[in-house]
N, C-alpha and C positions, 0 to 999 in steps of 0.2 A: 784479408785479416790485417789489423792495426797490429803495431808493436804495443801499444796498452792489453790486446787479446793476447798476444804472446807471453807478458809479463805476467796476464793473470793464470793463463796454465801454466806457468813456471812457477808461481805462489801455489796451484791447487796440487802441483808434483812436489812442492817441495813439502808440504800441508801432509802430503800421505807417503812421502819418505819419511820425515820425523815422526808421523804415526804406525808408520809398519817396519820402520828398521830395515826397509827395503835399499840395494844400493838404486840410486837413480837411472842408471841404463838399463836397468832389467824390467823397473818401474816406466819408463819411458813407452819401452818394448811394448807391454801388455797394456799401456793406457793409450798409445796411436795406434792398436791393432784398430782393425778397421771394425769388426764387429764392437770390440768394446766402445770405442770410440763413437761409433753410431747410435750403440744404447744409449750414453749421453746425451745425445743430440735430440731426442725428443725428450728429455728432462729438462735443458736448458740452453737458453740460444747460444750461450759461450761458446758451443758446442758444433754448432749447425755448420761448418765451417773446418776441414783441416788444413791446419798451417803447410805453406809451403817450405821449398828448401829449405829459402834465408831464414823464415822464421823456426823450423825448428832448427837450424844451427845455431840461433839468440838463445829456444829454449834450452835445448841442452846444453849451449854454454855458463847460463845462468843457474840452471837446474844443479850441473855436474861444479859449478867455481862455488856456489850455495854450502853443497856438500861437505869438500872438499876444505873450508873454511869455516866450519861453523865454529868451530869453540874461539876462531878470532873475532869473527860476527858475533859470534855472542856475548864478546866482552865488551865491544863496543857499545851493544843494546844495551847491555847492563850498567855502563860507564854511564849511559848519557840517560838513564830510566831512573834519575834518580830516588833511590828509597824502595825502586823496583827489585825484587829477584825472579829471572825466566818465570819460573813454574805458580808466581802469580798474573802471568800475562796472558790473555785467553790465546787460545793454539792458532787461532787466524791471521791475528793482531801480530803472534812471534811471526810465521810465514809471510807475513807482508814485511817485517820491519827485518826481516832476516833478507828479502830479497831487494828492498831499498837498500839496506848499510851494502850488499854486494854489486848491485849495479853503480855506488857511489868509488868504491874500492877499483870496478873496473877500470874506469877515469873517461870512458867513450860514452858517456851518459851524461849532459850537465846535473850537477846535484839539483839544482832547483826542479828538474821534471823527473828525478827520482823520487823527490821528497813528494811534489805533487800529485804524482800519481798514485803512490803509497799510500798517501790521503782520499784520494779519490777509490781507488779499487778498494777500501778499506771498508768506506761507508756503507759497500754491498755485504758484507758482510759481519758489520758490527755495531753495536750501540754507539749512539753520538760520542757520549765520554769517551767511549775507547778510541774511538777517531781521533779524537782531540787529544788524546794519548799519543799515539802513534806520532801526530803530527809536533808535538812537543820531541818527543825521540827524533 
């Protein structure tokens, strides 16, 4: 498994902690159990695959620093989104640009393959514009 696979199930835990109000280790918990986990895997090749140690100590450190920080994340998003407010920004588009501003914040990530990737994992999930949104933020 790449660290871009890491990054994108750290966007899809972070995607369904701000949809469930769930904290992230409990969320974490029941999304690598192994049955759930494997329901996935015939829905989506993301999936086909569990991350090993290193990569889940990236994801839950990404997942849990996300968390953990959001209302600074989110004023950043909204600092640099200009004319944007969050809850006009589609819920994929936030969990991507909430997980770039965080890996930029860590400082072990050069920002240019935050920002890149964020654009890249983005397009699987959004309208061109919105990409080109994100990649503006």
């Amino acid at each position: 498994m790449t660290r871009s696979t890491a990054r994108e199930l750290a966007i899809q835990l972070g995607f369904a902690a701000a949809a469930s109000g769930q904290e992230p280790d409990a969320l974490m918990e029941l999304f690598f159990s192994e049955e759930h986990y494997g329901s996935l895997a015939a829905e989506n090749e993301l999936f086909s695959e569990l991350p090993d140690e290193r990569q889940m100590e990236y994801i839950r450190r990404l997942t849990s620093l996300t968390a953990e920080n959001r209302s600074e994340i989110d004023s950043f998003i909204e600092h640099y989104a200009k004319g944007w407010k969050l809850d006009r920004i589609s819920k994929t588009a936030l969990a991507v640009l909430r997980c770039a501003v965080c890996e930029i914040l860590m400082e072990d990530v050069p920002n240019a393959a935050a920002i890149n990737e964020a654009v890249e994992l983005d397009k699987g999930y959004d309208e061109p514009d919105t990409v080109a949104f994100v990649n503006g933020v």
